[in-house]
Structure formats: C-alpha cells, structure tokens
N, C-alpha and C positions, 0 to 999 in steps of 0.2 A: 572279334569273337572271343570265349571263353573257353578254355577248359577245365572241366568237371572230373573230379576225382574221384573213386569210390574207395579208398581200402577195406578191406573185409579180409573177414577169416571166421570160418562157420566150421559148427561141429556136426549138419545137417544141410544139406541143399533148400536155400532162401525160400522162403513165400513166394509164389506165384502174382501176388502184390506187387514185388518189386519191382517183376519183369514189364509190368506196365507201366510204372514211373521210369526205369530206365529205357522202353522203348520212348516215349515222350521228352525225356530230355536228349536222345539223341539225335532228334531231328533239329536241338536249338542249340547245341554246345557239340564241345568235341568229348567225347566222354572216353574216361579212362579208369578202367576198374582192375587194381590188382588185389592178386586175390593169394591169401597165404594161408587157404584152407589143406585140408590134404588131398591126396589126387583121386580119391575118388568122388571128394565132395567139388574138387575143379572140374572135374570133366565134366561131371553133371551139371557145374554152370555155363559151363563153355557150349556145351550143347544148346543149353536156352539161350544164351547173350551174344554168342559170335553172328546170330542172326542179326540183332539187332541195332546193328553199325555201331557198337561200343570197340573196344580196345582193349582185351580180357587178359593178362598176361599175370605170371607168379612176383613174389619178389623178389630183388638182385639177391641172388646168392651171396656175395659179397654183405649183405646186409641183415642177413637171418639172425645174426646173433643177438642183435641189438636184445634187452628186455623189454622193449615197449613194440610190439610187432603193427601198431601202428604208425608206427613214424619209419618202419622198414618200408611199410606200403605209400606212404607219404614221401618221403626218398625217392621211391622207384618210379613214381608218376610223376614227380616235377621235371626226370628226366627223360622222363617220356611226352613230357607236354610239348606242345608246338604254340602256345599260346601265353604271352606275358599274364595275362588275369587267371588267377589259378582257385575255384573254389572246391575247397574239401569239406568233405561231408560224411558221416555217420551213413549206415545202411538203414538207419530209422526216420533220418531226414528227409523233409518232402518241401521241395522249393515251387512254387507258384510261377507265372510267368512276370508277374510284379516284382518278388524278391527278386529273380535275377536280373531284371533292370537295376535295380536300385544298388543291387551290391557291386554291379560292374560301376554303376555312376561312383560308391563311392571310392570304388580303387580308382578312380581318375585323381584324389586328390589325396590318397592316400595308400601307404606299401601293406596295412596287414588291418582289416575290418573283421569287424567280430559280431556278427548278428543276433539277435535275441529269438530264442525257439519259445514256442508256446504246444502244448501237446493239446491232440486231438484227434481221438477220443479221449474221453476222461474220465477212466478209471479210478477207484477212491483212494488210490496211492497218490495218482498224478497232481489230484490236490495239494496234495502234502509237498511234491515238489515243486510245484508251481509258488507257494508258498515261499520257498526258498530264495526263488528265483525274482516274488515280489521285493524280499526282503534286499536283496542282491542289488536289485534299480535303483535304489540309495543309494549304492558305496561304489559307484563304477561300471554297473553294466553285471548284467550272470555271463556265464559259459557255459555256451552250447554245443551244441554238436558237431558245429559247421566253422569254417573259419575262411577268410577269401584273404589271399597276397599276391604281391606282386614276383612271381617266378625269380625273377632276375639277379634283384635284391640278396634272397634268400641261399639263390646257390651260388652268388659270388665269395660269400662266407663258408660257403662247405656245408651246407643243411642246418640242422639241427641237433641237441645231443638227444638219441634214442636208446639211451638206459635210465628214463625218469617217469614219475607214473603219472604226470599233469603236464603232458602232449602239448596241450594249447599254449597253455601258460607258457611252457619253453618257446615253444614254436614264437609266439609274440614280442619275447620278452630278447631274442636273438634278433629279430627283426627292428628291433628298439636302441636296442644296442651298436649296431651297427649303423644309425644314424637316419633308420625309419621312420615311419610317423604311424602309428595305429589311431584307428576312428573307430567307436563303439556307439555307431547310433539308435539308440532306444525305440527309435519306431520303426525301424526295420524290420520283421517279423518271418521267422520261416517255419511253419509246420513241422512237426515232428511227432513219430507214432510212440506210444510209452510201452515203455518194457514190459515184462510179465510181470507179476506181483512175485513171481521167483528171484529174478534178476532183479527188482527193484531191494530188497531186503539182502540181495549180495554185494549191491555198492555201497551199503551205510557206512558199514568203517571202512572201506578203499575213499569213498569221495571225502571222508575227514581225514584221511592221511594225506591230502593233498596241502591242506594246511601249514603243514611243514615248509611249505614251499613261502610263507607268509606269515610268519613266526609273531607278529602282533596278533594276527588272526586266531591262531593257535590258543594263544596265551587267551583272549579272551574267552574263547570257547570252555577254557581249560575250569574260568573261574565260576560259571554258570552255574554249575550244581551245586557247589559250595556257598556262592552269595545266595541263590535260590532256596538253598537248604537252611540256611541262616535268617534269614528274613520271616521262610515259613513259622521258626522256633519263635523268632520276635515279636512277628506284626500278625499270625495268624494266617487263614488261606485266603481273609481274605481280602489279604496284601497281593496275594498270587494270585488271585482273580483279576486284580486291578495290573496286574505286571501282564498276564495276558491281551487284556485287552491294548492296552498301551503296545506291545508287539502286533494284534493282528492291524492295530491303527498305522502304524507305521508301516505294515504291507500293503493297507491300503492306498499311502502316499505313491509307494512304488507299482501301485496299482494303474494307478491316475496318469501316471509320467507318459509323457507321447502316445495319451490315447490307447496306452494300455487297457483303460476302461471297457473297450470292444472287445479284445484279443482274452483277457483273464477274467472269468468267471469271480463275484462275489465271495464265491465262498473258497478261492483260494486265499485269501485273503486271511478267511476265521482257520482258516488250517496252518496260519502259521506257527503258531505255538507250538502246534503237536512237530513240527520240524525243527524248532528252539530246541525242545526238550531231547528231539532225539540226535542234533547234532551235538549236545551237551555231554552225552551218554558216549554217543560214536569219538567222540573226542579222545578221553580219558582211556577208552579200548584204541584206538590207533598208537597213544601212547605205551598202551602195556604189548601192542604187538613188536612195538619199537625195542620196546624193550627184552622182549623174550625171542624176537628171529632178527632183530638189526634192520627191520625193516616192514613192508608188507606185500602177505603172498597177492600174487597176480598172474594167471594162466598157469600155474604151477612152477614158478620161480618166487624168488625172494627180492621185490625192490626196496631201494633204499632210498634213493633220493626223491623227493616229489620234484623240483626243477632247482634250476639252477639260479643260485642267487644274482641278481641284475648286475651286482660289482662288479661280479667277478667274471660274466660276459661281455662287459664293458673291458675290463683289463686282457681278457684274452684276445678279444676282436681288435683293442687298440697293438696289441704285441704283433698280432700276424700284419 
C-alpha cells in the first residue's frame, strides 16, 4: 500500500471538488492531509474530511518556521506515514487509478519519481504553460505538482531544507545526494486542475526565480531579450518569425515524446513562444527583485534561496 499526502494551506475552506477526490482516494491509499490553514479555515476542513477516512492534522509546531510552509507539511506527513511509498501532491492534483499503479511500480526501482502533469481543463493560460512544460520534455522531464519517494531514504538524512522556494527540486536533489536514484518517466501522466487566471499571472516571476537554483538556466534566460532584441535590429521580424516557429517546433518534439501526442493539445505547442517571451521578461524582473529585497516575496516573507546547490548537499550528507 501507499500513502498519499496532501499539504495545504487555504486562505478559504476548499472546493467541494476536492472532497470527492479525497473521498476516492481514501478508499485506495492511506491518505494524509496536513493542513496549515488557520483555525477557522481547519475546522471547516475537518468537518468535511474527518468523515472521510483521511488523516486531517496541523503542522509540527516544531516546523512552522520554516519559509516554505510546504515542506512544513511535507515533514509532518512523512512522519505520519505508515507506509514506505510516499506520493505528494498539490491540492490541484488529480491521480487516476492508472497513475497510481504506475508511480508505485516505479518506486520499486527507484527512491524519488517525478511525474509529468498535464491540465485539464484548458483555460487560455494553461496553454501557455503547457507550452512550458513541452519545452521542458527536451531537457529532462518538467516539474509538477506531485512527487513520489521512498519515506525511508529521505528521513534517514533528517528531511529536507525548508527555507527554499523550489520544494521539489530540493526535495530530489537531497534524495540524490544521499545516494538515491530518481526516475522521471515521460509517460507517466497525472491530471491536474489549472489555477485561476489570477494565480497564474502571480507565479510568472516566482517560478523564474526558481532558476536561481540552475544558474546555466538563468544565464540563458537572462540573454533572450537581448539576442532577441538584436537580431530583430539585424535580420528584421522576420527573423523573429522564423525564431518562433523554430521554438513552437521544438515543443512539438517535446510534444511527441512518450505519446505525449494524446495527453497535449496541438496548440500548446504554437503557444510556446508566447511562454519564451514571457519567461525572458520574468527572468530580468526575478533579477531586479534579487536585487532590491535579497530575494523573492512569497506568502508574505522574503526568500532567498531557490535550492540548494547539489555540491554542497553532497558534502553535507557526506560530513553527517
């Protein structure tokens, strides 16, 4: 068996949505949902969830401080778990009874998997990230929502650090370091619902300050507008026409990979450009916030670091 993690923290008592995907996976995993909402938006969930054989509890107080108050919640359930296979997930994520075959087969052979989300519905945003996330299938796999490990592993090292603002990435890259093995297979696929068109326009420059965390990444981000800018002056628009298409052709490769062809829509594909361009723009503003707060706001704190360089978790996991 499995257990299912939920961390959350709402500033509103959940969709009535959820409470039927969380009644449905509690009849197939052991589900654990903490929850670091404030007490009157818990109680209101404990009212709907404690029915529903889930496992509703706050985070460790010991662990509130952290600035990433998902990896408070993430913490607090691996020691709550009763179960080696441990999948965490987003409150937008929606697993199928396929994905979670698949994701338990692949922790059989491996400590930390990384599934690939596809949204759905499709809102004229989700295009644009889907885009993203074509382009992503190229270079290693995107990052989702969701993430599956092996319990054991992870807390025999002491967790993970939770004052950094690319959760996964840490989370993975600890589990690597410690002499894991991660598996990111492309046709794995889990549903997931898309944010508002409000929340989507509030992560543009939080999910490019993640970059930080992959400083070649960065860098190239960094020189987009500039070569872009320069070529236009050169070669006319329409160079830039011919540079677009060349990007949405190459989302379409990342399209194609493991039968992705089902799962993503045609036209995330022609919407990759318009996500080129604006992580080109998000880039340069991640830097000026770096540079005027030493970091980027999130939940009403200042963070700094997006994760933690793999060296230098190598050298602390080797010291303990």
């Amino acid at each position: 068996m499995v257990s299912y993690l939920l961390p959350i923290r709402a500033d509103r008592p959940a969709a009535e949505e959820l409470d039927a995907y969380l009644a449905w996976l509690s009849r197939r995993v052991e589900l654990i949902v903490v929850d670091g909402s404030d007490p009157a938006v818990f109680h209101a969930h404990d009212m709907r969830w404690s029915v529903l054989g889930c496992r509703h509890e706050p985070p460790d107080v010991a662990l509130r401080e952290l600035v990433n108050g998902k990896v408070a919640g993430v913490l607090t359930g691996l020691r709550l778990a009763s179960h080696e296979f441990v999948i965490i997930a987003d409150d937008d994520v929606r697993y199928d009874e396929v994905a979670l075959e698949r994701v338990c087969a692949a922790l059989e052979d491996a400590d930390v998997v990384r599934p690939q989300n596809y949204f759905e519905p499709m809102p004229w945003h989700a295009y644009i990230d889907s885009g993203r996330s074509l382009l992503n299938r190229l270079t290693g796999g995107d990052w989702p929502g969701t993430i599956a490990v092996r319990r054991g592993l992870l807390r025999s090292v002491g967790g993970y650090d939770g004052n950094v603002l690319f959760e996964n990435l840490e989370l993975v890259r600890t589990v690597v370091a410690a002499g894991g093995r991660a598996a990111c297979p492309l046709d794995l696929y889990v549903r997931r619902l898309p944010p508002s068109t409000r929340h989507f326009w509030s992560q543009r420059v939080r999910q490019a300050y993640d970059e930080f965390a992959r400083p070649w990444r960065l860098g190239f981000w960094l020189l987009v507008a500039p070569l872009t800018t320069a070529l236009l002056i050169v070669a006319g628009w329409s160079a830039i026409a011919a540079l677009a298409i060349g990007i949405a052709l190459a989302a379409e490769c990342g399209r194609r990979r493991s039968q992705g062809a089902r799962i993503f829509p045609l036209a995330a594909s022609l919407a990759a450009p318009i996500w080129v361009t604006e992580r080109a723009i998000c880039a340069w503003l991640a830097v000026a916030a770096y540079g005027l707060w030493g970091g980027i706001p999130y939940r009403g704190r200042v963070v700094r670091r997006a994760a933690t360089p793999l060296r230098q978790l190598h050298a602390k996991l080797k010291g303990a």
